[in-house]
GUDOTOR-859149 format. One record per residue: residue number from 0; x, y, z of N, C-alpha, C in turn. Coordinates in Angstrom, 1 decimal. Each point is the difference from the previous one (the first is absolute). Last residue first. Example, Ala and Ser with C-alpha at 12.3 -4.5 7.8 and 13.67 -1.06 7.14 Angstrom:
+------+--------+--------+--------+--------+--------+--------+--------+--------+--------+
! resi !    n.u !    n.v !    n.w !   ca.u !   ca.v !   ca.w !    c.u !    c.v !    c.w !
+------+--------+--------+--------+--------+--------+--------+--------+--------+--------+
!    1 !   12.8 !   -2.2 !    7.1 !    0.9 !    1.1 !    0.0 !   -0.8 !    1.1 !    0.8 !
!    0 !    0.3 !   -5.7 !   -0.1 !   -0.9 !    1.2 !    0.0 !    0.9 !    1.2 !    0.0 !
+------+--------+--------+--------+--------+--------+--------+--------+--------+--------+
//
This chain:
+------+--------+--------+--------+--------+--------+--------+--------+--------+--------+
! resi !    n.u !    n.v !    n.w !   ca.u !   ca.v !   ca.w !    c.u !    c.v !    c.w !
+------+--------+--------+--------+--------+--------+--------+--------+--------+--------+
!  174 !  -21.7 !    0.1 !   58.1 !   -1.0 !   -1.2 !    0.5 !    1.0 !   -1.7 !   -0.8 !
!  173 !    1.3 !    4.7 !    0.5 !    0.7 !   -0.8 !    1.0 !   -1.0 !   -1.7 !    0.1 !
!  172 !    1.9 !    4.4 !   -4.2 !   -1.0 !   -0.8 !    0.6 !    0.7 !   -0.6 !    1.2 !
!  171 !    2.8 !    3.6 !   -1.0 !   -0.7 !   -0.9 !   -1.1 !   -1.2 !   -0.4 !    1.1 !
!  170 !    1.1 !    4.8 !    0.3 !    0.4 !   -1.2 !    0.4 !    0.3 !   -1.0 !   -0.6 !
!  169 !   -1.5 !    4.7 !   -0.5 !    0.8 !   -0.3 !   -0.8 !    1.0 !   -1.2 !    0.6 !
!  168 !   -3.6 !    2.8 !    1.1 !    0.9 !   -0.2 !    1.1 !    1.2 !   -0.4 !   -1.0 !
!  167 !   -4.5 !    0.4 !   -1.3 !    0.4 !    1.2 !    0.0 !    1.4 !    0.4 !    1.3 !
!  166 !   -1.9 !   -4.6 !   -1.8 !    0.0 !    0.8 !   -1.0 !    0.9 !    1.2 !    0.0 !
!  165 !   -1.7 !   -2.7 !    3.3 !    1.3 !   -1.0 !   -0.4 !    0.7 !    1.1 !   -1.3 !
!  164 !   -4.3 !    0.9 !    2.1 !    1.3 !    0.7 !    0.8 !    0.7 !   -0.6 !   -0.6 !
!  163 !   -3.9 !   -1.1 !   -2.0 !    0.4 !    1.6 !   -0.3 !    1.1 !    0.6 !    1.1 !
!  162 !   -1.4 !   -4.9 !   -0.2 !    0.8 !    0.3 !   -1.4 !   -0.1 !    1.8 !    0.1 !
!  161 !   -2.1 !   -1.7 !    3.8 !    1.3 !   -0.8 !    0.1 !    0.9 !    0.7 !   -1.3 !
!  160 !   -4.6 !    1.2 !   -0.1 !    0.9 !    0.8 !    1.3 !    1.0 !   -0.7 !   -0.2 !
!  159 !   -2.3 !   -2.5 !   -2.0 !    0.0 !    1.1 !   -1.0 !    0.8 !    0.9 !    1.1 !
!  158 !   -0.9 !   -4.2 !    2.3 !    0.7 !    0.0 !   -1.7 !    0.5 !    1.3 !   -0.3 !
!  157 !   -3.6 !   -0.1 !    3.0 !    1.3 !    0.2 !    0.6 !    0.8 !   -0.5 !   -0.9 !
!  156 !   -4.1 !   -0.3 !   -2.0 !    0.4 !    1.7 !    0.8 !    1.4 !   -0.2 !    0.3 !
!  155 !   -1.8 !   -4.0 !   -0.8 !    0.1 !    0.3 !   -1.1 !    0.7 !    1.7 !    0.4 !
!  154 !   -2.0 !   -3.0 !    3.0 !    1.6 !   -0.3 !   -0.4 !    0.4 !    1.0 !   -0.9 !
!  153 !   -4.3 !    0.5 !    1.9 !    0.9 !    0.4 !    1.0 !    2.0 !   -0.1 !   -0.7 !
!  152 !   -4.0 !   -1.9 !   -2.0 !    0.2 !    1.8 !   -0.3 !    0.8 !    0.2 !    0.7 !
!  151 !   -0.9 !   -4.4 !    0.8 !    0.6 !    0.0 !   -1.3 !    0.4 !    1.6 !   -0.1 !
!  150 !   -2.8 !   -1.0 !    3.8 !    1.6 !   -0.7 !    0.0 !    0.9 !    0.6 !   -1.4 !
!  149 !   -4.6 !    0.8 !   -0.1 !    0.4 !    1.0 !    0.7 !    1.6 !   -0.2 !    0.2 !
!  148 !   -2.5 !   -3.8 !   -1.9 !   -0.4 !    1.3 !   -1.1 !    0.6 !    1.5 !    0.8 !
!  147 !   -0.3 !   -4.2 !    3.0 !    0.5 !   -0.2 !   -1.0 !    0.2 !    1.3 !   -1.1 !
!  146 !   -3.3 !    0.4 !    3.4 !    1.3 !    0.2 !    0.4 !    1.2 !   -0.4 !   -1.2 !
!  145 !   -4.6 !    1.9 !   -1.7 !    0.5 !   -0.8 !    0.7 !    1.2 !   -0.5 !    0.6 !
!  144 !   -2.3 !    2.9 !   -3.4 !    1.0 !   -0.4 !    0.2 !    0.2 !   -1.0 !    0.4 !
!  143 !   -4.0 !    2.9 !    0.5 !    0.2 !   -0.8 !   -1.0 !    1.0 !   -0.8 !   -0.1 !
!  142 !    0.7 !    3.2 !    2.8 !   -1.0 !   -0.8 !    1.0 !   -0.6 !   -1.2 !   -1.2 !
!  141 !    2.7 !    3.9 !   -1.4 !    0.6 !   -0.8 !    0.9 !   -0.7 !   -1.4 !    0.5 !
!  140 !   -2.2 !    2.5 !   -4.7 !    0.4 !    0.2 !    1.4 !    0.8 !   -0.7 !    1.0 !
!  139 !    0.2 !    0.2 !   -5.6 !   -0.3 !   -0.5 !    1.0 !    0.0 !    0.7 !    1.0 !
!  138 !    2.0 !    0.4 !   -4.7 !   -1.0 !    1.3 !    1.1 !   -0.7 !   -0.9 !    1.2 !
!  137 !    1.8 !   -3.0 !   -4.2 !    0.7 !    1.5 !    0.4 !   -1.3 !    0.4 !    1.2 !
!  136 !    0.2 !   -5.0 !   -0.5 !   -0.9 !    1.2 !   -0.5 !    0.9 !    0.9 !    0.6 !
!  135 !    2.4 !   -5.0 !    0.5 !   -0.9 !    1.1 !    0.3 !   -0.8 !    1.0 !   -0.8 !
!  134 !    3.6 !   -2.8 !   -1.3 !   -1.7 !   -1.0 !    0.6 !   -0.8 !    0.8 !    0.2 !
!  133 !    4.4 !    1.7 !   -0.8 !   -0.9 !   -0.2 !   -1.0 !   -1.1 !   -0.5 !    0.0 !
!  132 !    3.6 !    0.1 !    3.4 !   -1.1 !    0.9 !    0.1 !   -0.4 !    0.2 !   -1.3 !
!  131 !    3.1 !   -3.1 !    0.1 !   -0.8 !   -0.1 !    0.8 !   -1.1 !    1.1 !    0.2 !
!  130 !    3.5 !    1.0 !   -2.5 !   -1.0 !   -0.9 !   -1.1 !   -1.1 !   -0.4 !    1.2 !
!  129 !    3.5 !    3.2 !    1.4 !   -1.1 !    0.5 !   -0.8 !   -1.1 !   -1.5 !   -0.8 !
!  128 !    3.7 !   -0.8 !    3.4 !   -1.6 !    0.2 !    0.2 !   -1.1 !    0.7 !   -0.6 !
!  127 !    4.4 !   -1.4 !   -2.1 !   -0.6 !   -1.4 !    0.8 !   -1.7 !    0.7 !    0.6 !
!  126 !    3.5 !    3.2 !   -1.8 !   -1.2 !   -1.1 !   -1.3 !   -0.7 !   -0.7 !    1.1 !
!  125 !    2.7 !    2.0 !    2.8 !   -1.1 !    1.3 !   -0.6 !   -0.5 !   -1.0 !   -1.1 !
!  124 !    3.6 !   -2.1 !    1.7 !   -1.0 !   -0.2 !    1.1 !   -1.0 !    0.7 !   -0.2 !
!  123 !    3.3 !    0.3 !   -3.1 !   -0.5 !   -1.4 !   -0.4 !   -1.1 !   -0.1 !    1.8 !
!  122 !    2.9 !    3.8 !   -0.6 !   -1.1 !    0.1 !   -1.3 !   -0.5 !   -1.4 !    0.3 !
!  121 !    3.3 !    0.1 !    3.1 !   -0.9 !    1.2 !    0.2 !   -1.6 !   -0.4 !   -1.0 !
!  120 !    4.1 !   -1.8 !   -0.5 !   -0.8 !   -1.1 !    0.8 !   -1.1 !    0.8 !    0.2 !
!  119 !    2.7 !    0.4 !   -4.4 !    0.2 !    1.0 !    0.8 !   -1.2 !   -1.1 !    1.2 !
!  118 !    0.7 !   -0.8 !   -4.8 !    0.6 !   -1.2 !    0.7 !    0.0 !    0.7 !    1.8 !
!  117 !   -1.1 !    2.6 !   -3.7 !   -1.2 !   -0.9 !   -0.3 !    0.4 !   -1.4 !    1.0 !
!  116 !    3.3 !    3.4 !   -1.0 !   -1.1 !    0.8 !    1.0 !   -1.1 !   -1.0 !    0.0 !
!  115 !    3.4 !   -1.3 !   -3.2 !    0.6 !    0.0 !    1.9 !   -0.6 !    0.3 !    0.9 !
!  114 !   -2.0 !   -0.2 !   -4.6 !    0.7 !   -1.1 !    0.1 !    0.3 !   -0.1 !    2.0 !
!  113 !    0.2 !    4.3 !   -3.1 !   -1.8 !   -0.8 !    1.0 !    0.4 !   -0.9 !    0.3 !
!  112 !    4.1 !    1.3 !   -1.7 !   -1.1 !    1.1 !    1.2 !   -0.9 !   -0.5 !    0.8 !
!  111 !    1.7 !   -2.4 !   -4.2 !    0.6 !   -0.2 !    1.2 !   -0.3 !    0.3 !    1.4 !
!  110 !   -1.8 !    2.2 !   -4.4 !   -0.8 !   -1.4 !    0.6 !    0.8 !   -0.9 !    1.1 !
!  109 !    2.3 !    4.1 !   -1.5 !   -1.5 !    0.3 !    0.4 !   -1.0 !   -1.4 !    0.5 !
!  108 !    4.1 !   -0.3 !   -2.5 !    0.5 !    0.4 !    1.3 !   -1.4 !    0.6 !    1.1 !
!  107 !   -0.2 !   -1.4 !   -4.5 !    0.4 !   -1.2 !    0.8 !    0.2 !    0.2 !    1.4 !
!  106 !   -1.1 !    3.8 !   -3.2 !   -1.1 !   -1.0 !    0.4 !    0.2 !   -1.1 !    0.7 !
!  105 !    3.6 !    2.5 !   -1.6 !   -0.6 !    0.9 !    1.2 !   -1.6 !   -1.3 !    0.3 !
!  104 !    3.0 !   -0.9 !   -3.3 !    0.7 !   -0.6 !    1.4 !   -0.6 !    0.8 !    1.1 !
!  103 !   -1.4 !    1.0 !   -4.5 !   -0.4 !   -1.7 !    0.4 !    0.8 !   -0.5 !    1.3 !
!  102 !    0.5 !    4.5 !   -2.3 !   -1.3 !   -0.1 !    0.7 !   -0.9 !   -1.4 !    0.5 !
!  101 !    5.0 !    0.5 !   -2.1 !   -0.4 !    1.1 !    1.3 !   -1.5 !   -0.5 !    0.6 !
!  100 !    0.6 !   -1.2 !   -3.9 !    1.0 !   -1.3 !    1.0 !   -0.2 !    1.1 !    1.0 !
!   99 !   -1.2 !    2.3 !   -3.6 !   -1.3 !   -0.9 !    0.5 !    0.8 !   -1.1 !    0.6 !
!   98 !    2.5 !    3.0 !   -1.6 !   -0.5 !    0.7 !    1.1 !   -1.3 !   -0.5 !    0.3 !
!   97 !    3.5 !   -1.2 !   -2.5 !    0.6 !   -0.2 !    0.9 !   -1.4 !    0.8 !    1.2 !
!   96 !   -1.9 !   -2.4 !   -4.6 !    0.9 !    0.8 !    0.5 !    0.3 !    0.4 !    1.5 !
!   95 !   -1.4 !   -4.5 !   -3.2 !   -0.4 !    1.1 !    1.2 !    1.1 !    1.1 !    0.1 !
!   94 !   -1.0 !   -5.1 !   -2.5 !    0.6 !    1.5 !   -0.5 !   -0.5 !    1.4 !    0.4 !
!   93 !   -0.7 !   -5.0 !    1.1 !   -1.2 !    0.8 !   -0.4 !    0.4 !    1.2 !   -0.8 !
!   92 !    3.3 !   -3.6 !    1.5 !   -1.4 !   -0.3 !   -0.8 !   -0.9 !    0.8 !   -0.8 !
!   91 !    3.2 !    1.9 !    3.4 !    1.2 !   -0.5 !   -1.8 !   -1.3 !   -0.9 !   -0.5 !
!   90 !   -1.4 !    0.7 !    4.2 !   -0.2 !    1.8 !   -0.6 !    1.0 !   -0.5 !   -1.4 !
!   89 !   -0.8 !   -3.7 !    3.1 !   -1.1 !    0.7 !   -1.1 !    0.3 !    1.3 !   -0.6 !
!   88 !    3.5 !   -1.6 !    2.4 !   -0.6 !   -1.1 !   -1.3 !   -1.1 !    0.7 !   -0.3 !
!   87 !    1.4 !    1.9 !    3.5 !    1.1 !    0.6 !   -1.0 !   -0.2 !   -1.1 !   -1.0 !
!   86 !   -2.2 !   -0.8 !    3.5 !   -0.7 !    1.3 !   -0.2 !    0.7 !    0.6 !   -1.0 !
!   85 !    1.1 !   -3.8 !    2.5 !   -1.3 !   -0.3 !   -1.4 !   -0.5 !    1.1 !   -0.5 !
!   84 !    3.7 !    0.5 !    3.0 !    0.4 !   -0.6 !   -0.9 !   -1.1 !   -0.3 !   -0.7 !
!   83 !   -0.8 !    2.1 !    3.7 !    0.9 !    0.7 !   -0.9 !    0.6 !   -1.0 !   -1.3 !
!   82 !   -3.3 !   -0.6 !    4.7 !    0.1 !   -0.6 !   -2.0 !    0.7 !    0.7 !   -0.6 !
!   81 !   -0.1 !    2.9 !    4.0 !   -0.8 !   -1.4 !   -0.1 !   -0.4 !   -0.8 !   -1.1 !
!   80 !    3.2 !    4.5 !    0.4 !   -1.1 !   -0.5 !    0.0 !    0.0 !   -1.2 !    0.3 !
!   79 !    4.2 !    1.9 !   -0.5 !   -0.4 !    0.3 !    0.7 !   -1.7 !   -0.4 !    0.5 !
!   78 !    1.9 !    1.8 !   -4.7 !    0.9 !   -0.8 !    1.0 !   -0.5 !    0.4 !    1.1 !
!   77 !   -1.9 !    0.8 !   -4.1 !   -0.5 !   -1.0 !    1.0 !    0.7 !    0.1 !    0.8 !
!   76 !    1.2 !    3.5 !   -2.6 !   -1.2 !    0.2 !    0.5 !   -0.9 !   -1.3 !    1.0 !
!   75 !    4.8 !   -0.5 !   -2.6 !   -0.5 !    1.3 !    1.3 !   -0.7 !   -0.1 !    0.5 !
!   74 !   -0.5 !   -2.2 !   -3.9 !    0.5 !   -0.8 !    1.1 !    0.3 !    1.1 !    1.8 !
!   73 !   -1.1 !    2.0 !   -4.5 !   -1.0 !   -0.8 !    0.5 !    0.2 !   -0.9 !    1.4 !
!   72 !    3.3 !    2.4 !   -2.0 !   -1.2 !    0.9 !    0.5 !   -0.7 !   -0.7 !    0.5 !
!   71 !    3.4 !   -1.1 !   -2.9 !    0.2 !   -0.2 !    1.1 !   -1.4 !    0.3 !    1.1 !
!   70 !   -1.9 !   -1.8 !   -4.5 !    1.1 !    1.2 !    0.6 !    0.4 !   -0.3 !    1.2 !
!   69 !   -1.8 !   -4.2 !   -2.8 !   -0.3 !    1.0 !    0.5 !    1.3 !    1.2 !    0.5 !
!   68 !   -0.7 !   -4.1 !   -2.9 !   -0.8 !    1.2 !   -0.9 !   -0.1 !    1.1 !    1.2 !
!   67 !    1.8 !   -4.8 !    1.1 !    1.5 !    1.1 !   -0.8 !   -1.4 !    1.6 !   -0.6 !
!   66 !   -0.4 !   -4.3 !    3.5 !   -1.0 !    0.8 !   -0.5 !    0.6 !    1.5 !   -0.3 !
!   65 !    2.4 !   -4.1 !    0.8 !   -0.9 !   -0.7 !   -0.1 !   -0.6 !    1.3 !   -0.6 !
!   64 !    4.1 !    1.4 !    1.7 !   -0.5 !   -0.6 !   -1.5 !   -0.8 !   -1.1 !   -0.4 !
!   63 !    0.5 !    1.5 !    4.5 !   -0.2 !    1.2 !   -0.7 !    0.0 !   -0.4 !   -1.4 !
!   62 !    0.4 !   -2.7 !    3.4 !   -1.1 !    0.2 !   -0.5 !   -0.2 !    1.2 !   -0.6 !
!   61 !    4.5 !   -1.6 !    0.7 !   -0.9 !   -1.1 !   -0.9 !   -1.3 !    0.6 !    0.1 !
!   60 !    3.0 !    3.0 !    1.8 !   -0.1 !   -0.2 !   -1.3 !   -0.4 !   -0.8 !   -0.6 !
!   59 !   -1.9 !    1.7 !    5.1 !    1.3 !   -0.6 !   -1.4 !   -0.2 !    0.1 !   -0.8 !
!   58 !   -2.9 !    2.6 !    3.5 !    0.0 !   -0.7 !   -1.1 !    1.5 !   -0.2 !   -1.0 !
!   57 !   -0.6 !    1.2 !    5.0 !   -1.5 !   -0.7 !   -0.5 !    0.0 !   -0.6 !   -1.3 !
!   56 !    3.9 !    2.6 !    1.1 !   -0.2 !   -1.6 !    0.7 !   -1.1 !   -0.6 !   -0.2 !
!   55 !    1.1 !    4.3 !   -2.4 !    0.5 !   -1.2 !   -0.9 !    0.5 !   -1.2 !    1.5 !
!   54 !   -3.1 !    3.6 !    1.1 !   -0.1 !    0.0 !   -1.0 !    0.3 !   -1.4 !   -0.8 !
!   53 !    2.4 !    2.2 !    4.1 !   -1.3 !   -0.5 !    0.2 !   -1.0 !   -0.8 !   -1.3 !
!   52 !    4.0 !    2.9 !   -0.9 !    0.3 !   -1.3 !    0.8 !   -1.4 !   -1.0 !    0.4 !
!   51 !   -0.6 !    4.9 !   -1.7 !    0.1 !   -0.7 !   -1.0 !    0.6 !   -1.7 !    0.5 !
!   50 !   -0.9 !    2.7 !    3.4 !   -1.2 !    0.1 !   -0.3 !    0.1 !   -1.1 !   -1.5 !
!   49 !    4.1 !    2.1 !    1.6 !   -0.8 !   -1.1 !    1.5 !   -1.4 !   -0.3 !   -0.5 !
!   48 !    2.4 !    3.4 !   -2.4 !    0.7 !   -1.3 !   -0.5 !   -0.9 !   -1.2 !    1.0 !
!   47 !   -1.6 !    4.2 !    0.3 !    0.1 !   -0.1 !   -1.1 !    0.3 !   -1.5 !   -0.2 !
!   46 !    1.8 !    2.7 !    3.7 !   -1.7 !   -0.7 !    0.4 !   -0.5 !   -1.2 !   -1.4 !
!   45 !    4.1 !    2.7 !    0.0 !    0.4 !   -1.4 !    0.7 !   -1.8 !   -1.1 !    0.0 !
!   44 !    1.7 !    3.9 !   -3.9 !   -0.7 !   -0.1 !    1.4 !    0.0 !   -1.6 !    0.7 !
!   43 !    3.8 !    1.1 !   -4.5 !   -1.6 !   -0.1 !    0.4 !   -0.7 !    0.5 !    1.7 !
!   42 !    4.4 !   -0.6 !   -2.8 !   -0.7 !    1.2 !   -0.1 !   -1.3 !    0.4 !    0.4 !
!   41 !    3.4 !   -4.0 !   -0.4 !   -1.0 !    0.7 !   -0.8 !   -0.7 !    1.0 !   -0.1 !
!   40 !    3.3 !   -1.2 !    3.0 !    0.6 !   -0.4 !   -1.2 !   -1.2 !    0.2 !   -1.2 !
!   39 !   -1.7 !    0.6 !    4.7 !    1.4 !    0.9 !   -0.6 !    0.3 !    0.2 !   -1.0 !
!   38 !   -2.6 !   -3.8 !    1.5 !   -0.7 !    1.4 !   -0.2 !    0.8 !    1.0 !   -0.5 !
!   37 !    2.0 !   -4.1 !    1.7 !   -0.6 !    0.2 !   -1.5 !   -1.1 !    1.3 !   -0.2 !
!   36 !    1.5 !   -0.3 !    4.0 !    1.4 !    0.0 !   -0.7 !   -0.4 !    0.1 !   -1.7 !
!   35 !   -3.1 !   -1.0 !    3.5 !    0.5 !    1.4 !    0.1 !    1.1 !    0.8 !   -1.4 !
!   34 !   -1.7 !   -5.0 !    1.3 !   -0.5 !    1.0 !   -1.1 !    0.3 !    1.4 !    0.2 !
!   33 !    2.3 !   -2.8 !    2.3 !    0.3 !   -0.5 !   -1.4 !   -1.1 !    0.8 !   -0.7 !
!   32 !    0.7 !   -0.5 !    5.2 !    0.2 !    1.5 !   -0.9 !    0.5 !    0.0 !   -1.3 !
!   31 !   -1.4 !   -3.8 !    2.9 !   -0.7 !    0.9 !   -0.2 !    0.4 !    1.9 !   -0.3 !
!   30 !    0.4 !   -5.3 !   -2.7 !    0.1 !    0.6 !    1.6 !   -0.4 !    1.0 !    0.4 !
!   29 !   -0.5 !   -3.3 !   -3.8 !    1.1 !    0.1 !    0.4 !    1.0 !    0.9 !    1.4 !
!   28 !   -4.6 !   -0.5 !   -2.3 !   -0.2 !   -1.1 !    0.9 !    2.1 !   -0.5 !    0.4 !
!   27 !   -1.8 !    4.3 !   -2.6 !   -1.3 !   -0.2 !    1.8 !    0.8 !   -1.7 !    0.8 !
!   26 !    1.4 !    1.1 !   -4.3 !    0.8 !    0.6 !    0.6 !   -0.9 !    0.0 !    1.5 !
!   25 !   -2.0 !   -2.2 !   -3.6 !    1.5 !   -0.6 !    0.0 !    0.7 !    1.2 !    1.5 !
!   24 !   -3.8 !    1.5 !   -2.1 !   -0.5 !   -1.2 !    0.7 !    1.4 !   -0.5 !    0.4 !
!   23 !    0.1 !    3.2 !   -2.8 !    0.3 !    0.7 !    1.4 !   -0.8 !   -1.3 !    0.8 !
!   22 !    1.0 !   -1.0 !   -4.4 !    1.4 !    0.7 !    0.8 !   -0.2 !    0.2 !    1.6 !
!   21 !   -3.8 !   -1.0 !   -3.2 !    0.9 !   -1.2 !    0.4 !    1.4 !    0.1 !    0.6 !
!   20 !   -2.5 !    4.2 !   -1.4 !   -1.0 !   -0.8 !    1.1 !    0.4 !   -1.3 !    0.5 !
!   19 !    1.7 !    2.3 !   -3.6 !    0.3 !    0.7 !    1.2 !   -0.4 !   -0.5 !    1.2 !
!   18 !   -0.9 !   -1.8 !   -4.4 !    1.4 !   -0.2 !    0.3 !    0.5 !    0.5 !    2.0 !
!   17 !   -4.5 !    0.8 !   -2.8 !    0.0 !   -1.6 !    1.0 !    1.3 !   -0.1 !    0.1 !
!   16 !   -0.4 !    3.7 !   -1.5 !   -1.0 !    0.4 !    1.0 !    0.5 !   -1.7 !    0.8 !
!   15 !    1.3 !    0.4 !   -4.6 !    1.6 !    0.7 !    0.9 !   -1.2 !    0.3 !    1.5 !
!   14 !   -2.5 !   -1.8 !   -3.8 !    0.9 !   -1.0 !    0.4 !    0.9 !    0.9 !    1.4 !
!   13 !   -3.2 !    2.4 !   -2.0 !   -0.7 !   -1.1 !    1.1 !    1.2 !   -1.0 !    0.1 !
!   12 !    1.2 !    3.8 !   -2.9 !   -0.2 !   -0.1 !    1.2 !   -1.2 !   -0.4 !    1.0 !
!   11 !    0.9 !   -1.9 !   -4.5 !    1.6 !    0.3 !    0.7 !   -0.4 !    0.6 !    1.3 !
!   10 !   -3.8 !   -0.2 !   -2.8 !    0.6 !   -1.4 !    1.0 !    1.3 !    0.0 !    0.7 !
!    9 !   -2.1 !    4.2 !   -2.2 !   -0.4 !   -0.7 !    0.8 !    0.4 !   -1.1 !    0.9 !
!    8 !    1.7 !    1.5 !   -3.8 !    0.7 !    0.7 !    0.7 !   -0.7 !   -0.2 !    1.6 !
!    7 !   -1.4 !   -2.0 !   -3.8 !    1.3 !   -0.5 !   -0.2 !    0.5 !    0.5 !    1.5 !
!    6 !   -4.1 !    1.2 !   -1.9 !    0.0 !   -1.1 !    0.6 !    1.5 !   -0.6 !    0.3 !
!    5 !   -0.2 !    4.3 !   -2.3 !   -0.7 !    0.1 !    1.4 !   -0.2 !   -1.3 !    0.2 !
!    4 !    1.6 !   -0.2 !   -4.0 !    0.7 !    0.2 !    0.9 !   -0.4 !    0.5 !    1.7 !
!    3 !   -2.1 !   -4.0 !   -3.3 !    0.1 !    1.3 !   -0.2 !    1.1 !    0.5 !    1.0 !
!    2 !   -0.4 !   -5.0 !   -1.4 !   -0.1 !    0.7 !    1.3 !    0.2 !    1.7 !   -0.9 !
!    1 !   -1.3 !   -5.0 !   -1.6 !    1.0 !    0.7 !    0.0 !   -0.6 !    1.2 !    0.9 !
!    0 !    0.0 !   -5.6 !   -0.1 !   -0.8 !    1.2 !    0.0 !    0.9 !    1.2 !    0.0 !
+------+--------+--------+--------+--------+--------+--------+--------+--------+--------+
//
């Protein structure tokens, strides 16, 4: 395939991005003021190179030339996510830009969120008696209730007080 010159000039610097980034992986794991050093010698920002290292450990060179259609960028953009690796197959599948890999590690990271809050003992004692008090008719009187039906409200309240100090204390949970 023949390459125009903007494609040309392109790849060369995605190649010298993954050069720099296999250098400064190499130098993180040679000690610890080997990336300093290589920062120097390149001209680069230390932070820069630490970010690019990170980068070429998640993703070698074997799986990086499994899914050769993608930019360094892209891989950037997973590094770090949950599935980062099926996430840089589909996106070289689907042919996503670095900024829809962006918005696919944010939704992963988002359904993780709920995921851990949906696991929270708090919330699962508030479902538990919200479903229990599903039997019930909203607007009931106390005396309708019955002790059972009053037990349950009683839990349910102190929960919610429970979750609005854990909250505004900036505790974790204790339950």
């Amino acid at each position: 395939m023949n390459k125009n010159p903007q494609q040309a000039t392109s790849a060369a610097a995605a190649a010298e991005r993954w050069r720099r980034a296999d250098l400064a992986r190499d130098a993180q794991a040679a000690g610890p003021h080997e990336l300093s050093k290589l920062a120097a010698e390149l001209g680069m920002p230390t932070t820069t190179l630490r970010r690019y290292a990170r980068v070429a450990r998640e993703f070698p060179e074997a799986v990086r030339s499994r899914v050769g259609t993608l930019t360094f960028s892209h891989f950037e953009a997973a590094t770090g996510a949950e599935g980062a690796l099926s996430l840089v197959q589909r996106a070289a599948t689907e042919r996503w830009s670095v900024q829809r890999v962006r918005a696919e590690c944010r939704t992963v990271s988002a359904n993780q969120a709920r995921t851990a809050a949906s696991n929270d003992p708090i919330d699962e004692a508030l479902r538990y008696i919200e479903s229990i008090q599903g039997r019930h008719r909203p607007g009931i009187s106390a005396q309708e209730l019955g002790r059972d039906g009053l037990i349950v409200e009683l839990a349910r309240v102190a929960l919610i007080i429970l979750r609005a100090e854990t909250i505004s204390s900036g505790k974790p949970d204790v339950a």
